[in-house]
Backbone as a printed PyTorch tensor [residue, N CA C, xyz], in Angstrom:
tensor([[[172.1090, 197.5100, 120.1100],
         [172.2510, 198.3330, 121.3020],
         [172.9950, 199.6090, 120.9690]],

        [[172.4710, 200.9730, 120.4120],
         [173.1240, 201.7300, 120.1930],
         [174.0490, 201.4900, 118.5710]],

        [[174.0680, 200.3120, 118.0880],
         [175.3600, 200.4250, 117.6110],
         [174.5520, 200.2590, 116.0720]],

        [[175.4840, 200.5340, 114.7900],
         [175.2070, 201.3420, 113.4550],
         [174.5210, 199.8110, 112.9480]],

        [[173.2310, 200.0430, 112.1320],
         [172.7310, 198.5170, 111.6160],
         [173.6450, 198.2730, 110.0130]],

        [[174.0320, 197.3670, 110.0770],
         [174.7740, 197.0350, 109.0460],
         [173.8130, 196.0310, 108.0050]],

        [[174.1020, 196.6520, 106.4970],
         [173.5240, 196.1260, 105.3840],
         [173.6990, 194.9310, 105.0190]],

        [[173.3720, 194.0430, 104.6080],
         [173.5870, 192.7220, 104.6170],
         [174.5070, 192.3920, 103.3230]],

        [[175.6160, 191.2860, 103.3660],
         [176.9950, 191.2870, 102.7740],
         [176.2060, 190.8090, 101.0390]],

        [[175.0130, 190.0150, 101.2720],
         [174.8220, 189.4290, 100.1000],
         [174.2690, 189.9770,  98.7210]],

        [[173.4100, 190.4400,  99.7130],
         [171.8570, 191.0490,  98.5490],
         [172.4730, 192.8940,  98.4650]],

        [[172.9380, 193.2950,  99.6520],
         [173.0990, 194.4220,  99.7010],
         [172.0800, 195.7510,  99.7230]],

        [[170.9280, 194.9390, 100.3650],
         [169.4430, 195.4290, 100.3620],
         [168.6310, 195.4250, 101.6480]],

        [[169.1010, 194.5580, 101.7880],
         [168.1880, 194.5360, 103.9950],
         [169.0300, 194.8940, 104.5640]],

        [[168.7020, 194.6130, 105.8360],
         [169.4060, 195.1700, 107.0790],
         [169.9190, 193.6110, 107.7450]],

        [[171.0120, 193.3890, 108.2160],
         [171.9500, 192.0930, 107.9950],
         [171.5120, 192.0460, 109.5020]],

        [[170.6880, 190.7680, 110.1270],
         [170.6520, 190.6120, 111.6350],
         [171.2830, 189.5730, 111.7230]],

        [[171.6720, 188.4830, 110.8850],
         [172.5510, 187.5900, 111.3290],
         [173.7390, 187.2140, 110.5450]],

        [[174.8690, 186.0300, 110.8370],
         [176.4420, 186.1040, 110.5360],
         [176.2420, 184.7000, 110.7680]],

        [[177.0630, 184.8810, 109.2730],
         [177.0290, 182.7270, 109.1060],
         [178.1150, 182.6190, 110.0870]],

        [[178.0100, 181.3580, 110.5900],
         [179.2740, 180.9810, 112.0010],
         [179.9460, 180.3500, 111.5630]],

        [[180.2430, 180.2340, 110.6340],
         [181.7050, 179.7870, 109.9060],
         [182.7630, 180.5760, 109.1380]],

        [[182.1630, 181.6580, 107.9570],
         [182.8590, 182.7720, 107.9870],
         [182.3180, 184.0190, 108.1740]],

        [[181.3420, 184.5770, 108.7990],
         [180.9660, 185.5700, 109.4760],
         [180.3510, 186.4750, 108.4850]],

        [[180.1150, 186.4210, 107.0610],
         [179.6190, 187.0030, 106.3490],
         [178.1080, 187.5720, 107.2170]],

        [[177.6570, 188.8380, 106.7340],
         [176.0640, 189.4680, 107.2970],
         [175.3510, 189.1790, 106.3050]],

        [[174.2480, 188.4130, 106.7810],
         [173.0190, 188.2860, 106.0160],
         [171.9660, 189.3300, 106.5470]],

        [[170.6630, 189.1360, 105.9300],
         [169.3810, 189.0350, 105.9720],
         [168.2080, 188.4270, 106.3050]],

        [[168.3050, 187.0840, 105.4900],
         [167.4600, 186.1770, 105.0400],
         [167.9400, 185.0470, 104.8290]],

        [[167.5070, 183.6760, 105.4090],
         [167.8320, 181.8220, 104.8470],
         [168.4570, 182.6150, 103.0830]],

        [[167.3390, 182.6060, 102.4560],
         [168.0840, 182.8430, 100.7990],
         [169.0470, 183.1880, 100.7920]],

        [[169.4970, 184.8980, 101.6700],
         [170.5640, 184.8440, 101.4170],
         [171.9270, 183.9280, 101.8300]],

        [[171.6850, 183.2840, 102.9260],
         [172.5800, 182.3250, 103.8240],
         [172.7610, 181.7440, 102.8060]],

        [[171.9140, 181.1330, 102.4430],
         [172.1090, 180.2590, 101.3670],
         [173.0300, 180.2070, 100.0730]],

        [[172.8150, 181.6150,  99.6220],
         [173.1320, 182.0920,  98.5770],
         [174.3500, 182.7520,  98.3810]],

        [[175.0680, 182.5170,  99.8670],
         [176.3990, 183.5540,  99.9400],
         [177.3600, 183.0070,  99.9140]],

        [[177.8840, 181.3760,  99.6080],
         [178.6520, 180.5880,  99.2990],
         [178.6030, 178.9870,  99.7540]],

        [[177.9040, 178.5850,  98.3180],
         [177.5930, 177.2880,  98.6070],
         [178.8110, 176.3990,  99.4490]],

        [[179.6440, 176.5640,  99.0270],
         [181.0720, 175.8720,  99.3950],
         [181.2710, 176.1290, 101.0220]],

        [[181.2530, 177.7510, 102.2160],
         [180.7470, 177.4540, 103.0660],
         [179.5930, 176.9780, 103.7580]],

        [[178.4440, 177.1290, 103.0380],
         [177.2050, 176.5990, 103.6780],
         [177.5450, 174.8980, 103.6190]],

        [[177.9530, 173.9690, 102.7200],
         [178.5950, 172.9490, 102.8330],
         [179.4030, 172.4280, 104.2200]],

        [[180.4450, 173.2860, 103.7680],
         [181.4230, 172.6730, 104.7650],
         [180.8230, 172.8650, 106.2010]],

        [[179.8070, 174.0570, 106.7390],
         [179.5870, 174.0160, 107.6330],
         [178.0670, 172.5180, 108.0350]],

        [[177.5560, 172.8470, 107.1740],
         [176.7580, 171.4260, 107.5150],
         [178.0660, 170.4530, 107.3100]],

        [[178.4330, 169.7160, 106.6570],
         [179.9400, 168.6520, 106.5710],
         [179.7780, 168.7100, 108.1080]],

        [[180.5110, 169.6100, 108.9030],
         [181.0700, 170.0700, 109.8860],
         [180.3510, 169.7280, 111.0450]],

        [[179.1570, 170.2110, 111.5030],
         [178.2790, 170.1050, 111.8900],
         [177.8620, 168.5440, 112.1430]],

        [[177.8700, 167.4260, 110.7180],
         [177.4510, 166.1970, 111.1960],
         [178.5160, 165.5690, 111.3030]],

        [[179.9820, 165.6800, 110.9020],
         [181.0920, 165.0600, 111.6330],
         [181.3420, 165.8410, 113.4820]],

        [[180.7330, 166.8660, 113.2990],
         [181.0220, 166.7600, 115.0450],
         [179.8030, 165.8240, 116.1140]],

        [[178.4720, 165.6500, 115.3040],
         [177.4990, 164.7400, 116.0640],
         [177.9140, 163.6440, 115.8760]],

        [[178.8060, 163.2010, 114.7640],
         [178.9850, 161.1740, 114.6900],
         [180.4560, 161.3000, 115.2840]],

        [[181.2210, 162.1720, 116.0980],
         [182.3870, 161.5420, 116.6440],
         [181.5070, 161.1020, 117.7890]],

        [[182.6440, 159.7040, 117.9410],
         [182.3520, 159.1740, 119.3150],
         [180.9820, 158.5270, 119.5490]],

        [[180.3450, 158.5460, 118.1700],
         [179.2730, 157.1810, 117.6090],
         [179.2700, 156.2850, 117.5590]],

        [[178.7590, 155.1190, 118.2420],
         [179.2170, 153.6220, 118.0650],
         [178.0130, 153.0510, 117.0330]],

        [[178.1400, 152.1730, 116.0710],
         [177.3290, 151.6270, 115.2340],
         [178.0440, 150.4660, 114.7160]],

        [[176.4720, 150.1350, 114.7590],
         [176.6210, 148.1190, 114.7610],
         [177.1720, 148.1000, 113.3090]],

        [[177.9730, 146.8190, 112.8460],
         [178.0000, 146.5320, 111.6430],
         [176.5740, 146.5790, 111.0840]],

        [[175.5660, 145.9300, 110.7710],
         [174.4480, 146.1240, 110.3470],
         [174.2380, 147.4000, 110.2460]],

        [[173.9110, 148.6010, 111.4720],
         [173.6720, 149.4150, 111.2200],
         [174.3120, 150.4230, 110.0650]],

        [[175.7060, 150.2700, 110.4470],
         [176.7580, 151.0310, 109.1940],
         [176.3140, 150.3220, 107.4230]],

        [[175.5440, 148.8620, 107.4010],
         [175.9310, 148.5740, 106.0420],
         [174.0700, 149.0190, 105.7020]],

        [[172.8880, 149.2190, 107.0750],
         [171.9290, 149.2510, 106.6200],
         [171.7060, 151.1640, 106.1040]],

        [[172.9780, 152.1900, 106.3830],
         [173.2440, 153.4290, 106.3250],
         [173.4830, 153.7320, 104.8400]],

        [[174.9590, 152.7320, 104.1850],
         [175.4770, 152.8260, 103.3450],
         [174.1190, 152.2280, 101.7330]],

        [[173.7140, 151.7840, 102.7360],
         [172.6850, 151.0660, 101.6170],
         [171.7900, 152.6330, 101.4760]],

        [[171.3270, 153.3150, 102.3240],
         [170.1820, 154.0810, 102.0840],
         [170.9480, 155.4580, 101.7160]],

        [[172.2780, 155.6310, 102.0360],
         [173.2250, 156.9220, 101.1630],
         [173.0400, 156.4800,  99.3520]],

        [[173.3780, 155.2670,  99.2370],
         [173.5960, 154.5090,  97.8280],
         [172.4590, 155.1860,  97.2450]],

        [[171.1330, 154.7900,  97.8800],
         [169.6910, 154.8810,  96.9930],
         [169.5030, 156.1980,  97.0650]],

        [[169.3650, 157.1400,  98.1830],
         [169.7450, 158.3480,  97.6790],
         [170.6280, 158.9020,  97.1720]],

        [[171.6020, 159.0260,  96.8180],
         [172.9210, 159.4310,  96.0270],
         [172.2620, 159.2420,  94.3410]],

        [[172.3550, 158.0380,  94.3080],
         [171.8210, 157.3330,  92.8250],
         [170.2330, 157.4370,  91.9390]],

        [[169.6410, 157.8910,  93.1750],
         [168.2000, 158.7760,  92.5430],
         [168.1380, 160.1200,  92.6030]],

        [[168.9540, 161.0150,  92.8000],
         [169.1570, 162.3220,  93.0170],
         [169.5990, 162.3850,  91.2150]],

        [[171.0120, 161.6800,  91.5210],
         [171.6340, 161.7550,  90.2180],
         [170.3800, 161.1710,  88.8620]],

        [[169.7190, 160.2540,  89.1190],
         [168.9150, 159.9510,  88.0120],
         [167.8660, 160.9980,  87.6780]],

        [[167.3040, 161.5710,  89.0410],
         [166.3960, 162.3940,  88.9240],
         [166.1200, 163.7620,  88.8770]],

        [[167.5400, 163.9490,  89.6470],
         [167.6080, 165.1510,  89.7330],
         [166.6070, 166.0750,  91.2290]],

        [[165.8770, 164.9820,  91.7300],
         [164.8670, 164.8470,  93.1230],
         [164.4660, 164.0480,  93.8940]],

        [[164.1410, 163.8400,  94.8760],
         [163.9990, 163.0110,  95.7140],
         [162.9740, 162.3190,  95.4050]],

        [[163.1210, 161.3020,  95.6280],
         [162.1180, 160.3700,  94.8630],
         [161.2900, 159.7650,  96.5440]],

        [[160.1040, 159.0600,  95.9550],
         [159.5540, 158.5590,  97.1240],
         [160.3500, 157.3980,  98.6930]],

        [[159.9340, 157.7050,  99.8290],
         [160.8810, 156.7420, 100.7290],
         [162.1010, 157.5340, 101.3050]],

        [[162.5280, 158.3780, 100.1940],
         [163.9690, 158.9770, 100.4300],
         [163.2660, 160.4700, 102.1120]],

        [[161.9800, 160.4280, 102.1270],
         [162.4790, 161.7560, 103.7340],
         [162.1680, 161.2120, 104.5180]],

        [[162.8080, 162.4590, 105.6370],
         [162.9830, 162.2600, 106.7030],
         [161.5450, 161.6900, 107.6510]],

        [[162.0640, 161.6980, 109.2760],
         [160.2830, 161.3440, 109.7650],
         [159.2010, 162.2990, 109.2540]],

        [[159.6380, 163.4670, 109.1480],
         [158.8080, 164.5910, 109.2480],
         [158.4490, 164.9700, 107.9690]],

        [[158.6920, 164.1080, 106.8300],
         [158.3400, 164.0710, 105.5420],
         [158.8190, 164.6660, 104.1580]],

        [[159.8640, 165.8230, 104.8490],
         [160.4370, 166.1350, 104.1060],
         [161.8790, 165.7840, 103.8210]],

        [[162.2620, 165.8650, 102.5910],
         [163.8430, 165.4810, 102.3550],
         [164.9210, 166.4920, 102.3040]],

        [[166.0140, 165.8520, 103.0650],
         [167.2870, 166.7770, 103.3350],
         [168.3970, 166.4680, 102.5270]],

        [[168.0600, 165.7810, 101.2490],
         [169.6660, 165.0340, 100.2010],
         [170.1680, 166.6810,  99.6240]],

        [[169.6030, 167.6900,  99.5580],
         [169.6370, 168.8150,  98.8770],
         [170.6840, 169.6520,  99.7540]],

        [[170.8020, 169.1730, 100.7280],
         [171.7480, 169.8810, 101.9310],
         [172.9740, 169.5610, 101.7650]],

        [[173.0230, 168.2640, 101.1720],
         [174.7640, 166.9890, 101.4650],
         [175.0640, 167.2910, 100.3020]],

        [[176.4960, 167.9750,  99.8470],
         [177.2070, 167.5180,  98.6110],
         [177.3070, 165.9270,  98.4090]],

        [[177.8160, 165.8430,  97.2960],
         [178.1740, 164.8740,  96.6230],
         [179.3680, 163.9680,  97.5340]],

        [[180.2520, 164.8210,  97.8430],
         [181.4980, 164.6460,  98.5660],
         [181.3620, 164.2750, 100.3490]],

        [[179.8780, 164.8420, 100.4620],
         [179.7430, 164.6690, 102.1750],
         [178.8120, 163.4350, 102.0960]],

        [[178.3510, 162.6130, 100.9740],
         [176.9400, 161.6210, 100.6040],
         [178.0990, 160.4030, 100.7610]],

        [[179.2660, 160.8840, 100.2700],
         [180.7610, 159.8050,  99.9280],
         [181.6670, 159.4610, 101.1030]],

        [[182.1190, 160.5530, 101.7440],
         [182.4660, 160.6630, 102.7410],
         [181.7510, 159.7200, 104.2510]],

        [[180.1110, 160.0360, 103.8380],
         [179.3060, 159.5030, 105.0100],
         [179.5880, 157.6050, 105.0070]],

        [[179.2210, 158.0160, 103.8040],
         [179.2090, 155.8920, 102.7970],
         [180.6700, 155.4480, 103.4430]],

        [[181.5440, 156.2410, 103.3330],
         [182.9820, 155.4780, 103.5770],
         [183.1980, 155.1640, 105.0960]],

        [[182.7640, 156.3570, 106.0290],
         [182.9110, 156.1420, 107.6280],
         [181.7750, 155.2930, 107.5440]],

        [[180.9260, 154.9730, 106.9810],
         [179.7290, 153.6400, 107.7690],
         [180.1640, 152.6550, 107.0510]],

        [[181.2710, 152.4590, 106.2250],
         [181.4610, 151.4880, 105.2590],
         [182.5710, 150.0320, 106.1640]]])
């Protein structure tokens, strides 16, 4: 509205229309979101699924049938380096590429 378009913080090449909501850096582009600090793009997903599981109730079963399917993904990532078959979502694709190591551990311990 009137106001000066600002260059984007990452690439330093487009024109920045959006601001990660965690530390406000200007992007461009997903790549660059992506690409502008793994460590916040982390913590904000982290963030993100500890604010949907407060105040989650889950059955024992459910928590040990969770920890079982973090395990098998965690442990074929590491073998493979990719998602191996079984491991996505409904919609077919897999999201282990999103979760650190530390948020795969973290999840295992609250369903544990």
């Amino acid at each position: 509205c009137g106001g000066q378009a600002m260059e984007c913080q990452v690439c330093l090449q487009g024109r920045a229309r959006y601001a990660c909501p965690r530390c406000g850096t200007r992007y461009c582009t997903l790549a660059c979101y992506r690409g502008h600090s793994s460590n916040c793009v982390d913590a904000f997903y982290r963030e993100s699924v500890e604010e949907d599981l407060k105040g989650t109730r889950v059955s024992d079963e459910g928590k040990g049938e969770m920890v079982e399917i973090l395990k098998r993904v965690h442990e074929s990532s590491l073998a493979s380096g990719s998602p191996s078959e079984g491991e996505e979502g409904e919609d077919g694709k897999s999201y282990r590429h999103l979760l650190s190591d530390e948020t795969v551990e973290a999840l295992s311990e609250a369903f544990s």
